[in-house]
N, C-alpha and C positions, 0 to 999 in steps of 0.2 A: 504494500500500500504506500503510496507517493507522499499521502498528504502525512504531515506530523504536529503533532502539539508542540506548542510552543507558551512559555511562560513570558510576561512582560512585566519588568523591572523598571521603576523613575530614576530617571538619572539623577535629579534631585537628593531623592531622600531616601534609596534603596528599597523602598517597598514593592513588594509584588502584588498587583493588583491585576490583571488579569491573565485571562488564558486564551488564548488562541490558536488557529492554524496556518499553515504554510505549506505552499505543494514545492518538496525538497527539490525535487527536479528541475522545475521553472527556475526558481529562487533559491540561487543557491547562498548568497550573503544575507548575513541577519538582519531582520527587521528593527524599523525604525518607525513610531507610529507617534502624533500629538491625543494624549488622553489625559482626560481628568486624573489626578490625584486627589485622595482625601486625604491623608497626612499634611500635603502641602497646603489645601485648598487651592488650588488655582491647576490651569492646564498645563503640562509638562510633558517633555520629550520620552518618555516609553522603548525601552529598547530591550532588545531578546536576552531572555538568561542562559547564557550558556548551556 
């Protein structure tokens, strides 16, 4: 199966807040997504956890 879970990290303040997918194949570089944070309050850069 192509697609994978994938966790998203704020670059801010380290928390992980959400889950997501990605199809490995197409995308092979990790995602980089603008999403809310609650720790911060405000919208923040989101980027894939290892």
């Amino acid at each position: 199966m192509p697609r994978d879970q994938v966790i998203f990290k704020c670059s801010e303040c380290g928390e992980e807040n959400y889950i997501g997918t990605r199809n490995k194949r197409k995308h092979t570089e990790k995602m980089e997504i603008m999403k809310y944070c609650p720790r911060c309050k405000k919208k923040t850069l989101h980027k894939e956890k290892k």
